[in-house]
C-alpha positions as CSV (number, residue, x, y, z in Angstrom):
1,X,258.4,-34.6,17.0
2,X,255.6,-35.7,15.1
3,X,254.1,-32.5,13.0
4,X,250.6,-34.1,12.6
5,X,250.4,-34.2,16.2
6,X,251.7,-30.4,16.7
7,X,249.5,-29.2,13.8
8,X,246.0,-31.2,15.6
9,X,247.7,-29.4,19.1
10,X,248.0,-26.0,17.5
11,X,244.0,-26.2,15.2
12,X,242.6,-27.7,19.1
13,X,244.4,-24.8,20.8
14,X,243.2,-22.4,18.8
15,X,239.4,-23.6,18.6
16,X,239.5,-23.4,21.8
17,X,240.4,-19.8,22.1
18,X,238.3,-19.0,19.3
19,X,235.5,-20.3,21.7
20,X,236.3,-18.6,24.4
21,X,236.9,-15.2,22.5
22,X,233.3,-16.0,21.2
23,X,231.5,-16.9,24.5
24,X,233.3,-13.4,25.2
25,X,231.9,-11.7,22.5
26,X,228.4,-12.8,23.2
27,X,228.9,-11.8,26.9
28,X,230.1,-8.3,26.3
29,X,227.7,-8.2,23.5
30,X,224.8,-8.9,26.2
31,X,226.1,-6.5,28.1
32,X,226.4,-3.5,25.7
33,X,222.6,-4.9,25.2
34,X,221.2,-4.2,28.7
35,X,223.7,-1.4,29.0
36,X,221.5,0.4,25.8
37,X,218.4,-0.6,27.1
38,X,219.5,0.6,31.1
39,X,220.3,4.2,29.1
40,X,216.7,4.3,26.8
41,X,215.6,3.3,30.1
42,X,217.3,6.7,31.9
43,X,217.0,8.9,29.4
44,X,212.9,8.6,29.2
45,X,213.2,8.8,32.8
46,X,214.6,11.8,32.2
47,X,212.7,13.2,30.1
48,X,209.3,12.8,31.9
49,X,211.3,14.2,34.8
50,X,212.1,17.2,33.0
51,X,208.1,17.4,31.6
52,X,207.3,17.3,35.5
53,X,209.2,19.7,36.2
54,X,208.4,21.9,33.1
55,X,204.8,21.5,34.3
56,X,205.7,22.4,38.2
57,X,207.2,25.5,37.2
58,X,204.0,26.7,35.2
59,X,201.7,25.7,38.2
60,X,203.7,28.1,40.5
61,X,204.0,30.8,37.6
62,X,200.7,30.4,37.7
63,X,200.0,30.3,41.9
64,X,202.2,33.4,42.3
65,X,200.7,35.1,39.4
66,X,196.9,34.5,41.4
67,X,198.2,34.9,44.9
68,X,200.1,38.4,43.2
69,X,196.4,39.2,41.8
70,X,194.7,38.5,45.3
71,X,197.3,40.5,46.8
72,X,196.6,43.3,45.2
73,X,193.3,42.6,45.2
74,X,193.4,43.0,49.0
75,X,195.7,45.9,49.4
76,X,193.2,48.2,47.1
77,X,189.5,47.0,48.5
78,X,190.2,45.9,51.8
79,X,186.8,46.6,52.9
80,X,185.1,44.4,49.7
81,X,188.1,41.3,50.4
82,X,186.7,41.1,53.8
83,X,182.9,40.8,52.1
84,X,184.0,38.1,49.7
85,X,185.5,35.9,52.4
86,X,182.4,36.2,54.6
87,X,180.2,35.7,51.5
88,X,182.2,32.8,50.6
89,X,182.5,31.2,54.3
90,X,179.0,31.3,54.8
91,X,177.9,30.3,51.8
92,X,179.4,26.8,52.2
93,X,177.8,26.7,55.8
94,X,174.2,27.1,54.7
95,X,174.7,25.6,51.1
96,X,174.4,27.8,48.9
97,X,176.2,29.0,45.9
98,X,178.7,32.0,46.6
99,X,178.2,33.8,43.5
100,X,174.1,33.9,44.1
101,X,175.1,35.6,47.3
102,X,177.0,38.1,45.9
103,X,174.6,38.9,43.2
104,X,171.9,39.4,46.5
105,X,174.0,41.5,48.1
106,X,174.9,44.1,45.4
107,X,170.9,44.5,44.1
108,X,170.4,44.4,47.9
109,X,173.1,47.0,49.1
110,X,175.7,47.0,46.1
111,X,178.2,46.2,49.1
112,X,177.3,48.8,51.5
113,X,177.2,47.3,54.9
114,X,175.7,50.8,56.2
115,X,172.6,50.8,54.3
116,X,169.7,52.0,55.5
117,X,166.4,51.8,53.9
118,X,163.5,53.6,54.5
119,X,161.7,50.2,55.1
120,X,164.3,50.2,58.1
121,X,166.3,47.6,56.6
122,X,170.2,47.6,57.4
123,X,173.1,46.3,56.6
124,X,174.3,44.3,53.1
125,X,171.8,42.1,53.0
126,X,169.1,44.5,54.4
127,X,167.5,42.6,57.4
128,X,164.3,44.1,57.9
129,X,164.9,44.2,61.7
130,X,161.2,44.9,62.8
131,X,159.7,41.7,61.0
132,X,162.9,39.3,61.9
133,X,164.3,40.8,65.5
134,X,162.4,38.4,67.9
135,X,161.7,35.3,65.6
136,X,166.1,36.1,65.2
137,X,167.1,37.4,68.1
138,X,168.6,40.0,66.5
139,X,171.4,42.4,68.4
140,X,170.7,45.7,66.8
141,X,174.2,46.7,67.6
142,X,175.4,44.1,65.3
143,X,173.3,44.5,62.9
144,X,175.5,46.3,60.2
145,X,178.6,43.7,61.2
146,X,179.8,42.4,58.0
147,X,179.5,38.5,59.2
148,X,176.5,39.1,61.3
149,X,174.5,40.3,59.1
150,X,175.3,37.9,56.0
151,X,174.8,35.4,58.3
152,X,171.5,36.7,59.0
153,X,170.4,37.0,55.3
154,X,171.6,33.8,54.6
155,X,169.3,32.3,57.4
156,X,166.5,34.3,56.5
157,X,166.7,32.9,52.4
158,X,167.0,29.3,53.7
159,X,164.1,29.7,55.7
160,X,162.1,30.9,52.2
161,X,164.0,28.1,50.4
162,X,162.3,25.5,52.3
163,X,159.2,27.2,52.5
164,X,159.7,27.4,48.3
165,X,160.3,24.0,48.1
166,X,163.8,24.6,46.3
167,X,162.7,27.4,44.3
168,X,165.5,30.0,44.3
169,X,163.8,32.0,42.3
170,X,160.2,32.0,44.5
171,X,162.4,32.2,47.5
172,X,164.2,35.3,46.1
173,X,160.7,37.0,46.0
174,X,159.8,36.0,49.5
175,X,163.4,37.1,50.5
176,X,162.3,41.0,48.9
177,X,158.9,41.0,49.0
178,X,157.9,38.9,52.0
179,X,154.3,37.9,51.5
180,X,152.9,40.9,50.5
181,X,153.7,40.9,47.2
182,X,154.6,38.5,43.7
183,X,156.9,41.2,42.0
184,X,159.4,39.2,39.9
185,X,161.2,42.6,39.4
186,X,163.7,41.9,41.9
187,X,164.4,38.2,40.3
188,X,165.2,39.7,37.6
189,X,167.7,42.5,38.8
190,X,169.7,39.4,40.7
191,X,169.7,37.0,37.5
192,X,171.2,40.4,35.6
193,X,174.3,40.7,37.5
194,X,177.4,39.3,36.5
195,X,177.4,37.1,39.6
196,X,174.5,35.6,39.1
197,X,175.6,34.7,35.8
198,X,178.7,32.9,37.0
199,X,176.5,30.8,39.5
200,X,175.4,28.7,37.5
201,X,171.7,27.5,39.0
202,X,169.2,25.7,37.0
């Protein structure tokens, strides 16, 4: 045997495992690399997961804490609950703001769909039924109806709307005072009220 030859076998035989050892290495090496970046890659996923979900579970803290509120709300004034959704109904269907509503209705009847005036006005929001039963075709017997007769008021202040050109405020005197009279006393009683205030025209 020629040792020359067995030593060049032995150094070729083991550069060549030392390459494929290496070509290992960088393979696994890879690997472990994507494998790191697959977990960064999971564990942010995770985390804005768990930030969703963080977030969910306020929102519906905060939808049963309002739906608990409304609830209650509705179990202690039935009678004003059925008001607000009228007043809020309405509103949208002759386009105007909810809260300026509810501010005419409480200087109007502070929520009393029985009122009676001595002008022989009725209901919450006190349709003078002499002046507006024919131009209306008002049913008397529906008069102090809760829808009815926001309905009716709500007609009636468009009408003085127009006729204001926009004006709320001019159309709020027409709306108390007709034509008989300029007295801004009323305005003033509906911009005091709290839902006035939370209307916010002009």
């Amino acid at each position: 045997m020629n040792p020359e030859k067995n030593c060049r076998g032995i150094l070729l035989l083991f550069m060549g495992l030392s390459g494929i050892f290496l070509a290992c290495a960088i393979v696994l090496s890879a690997k472990q690399f994507e494998n790191q970046r697959t977990i960064l890659s999971l564990q942010k996923t995770v985390a804005t997961l768990n930030h969703k979900i963080g977030t969910h579970r306020q929102a519906m803290a905060k939808t049963d804490f309002y739906r608990f509120q409304e609830n209650i709300y509705r179990l202690q004034t039935p009678g004003f609950a059925k008001i607000t959704d009228s007043v809020f109904k309405l509103s949208r269907k002759h386009g105007f703001n909810p809260y300026l509503v509810m501010a005419v209705i409480f200087v109007e009847s502070r929520f009393n769909h029985h009122a009676v005036s001595r002008a022989g006005a009725y209901g919450l929001m006190q349709i003078n039924y002499a002046v507006w039963k024919d131009r209306l075709k008002i049913d008397f017997n529906k008069l102090t109806q809760i829808d009815y007769n926001i309905e009716l008021g709500l007609m009636i202040l468009k009408s003085y709307l127009q006729e204001a050109s926009g004006d709320i405020l001019r159309a709020l005197i027409l709306y108390n005072n007709g034509y008989k009279h300029a007295n801004s006393t009323y305005n003033e009683k509906v911009v005091a009220t709290n839902f006035y205030k939370h209307a916010k025209i002009g």
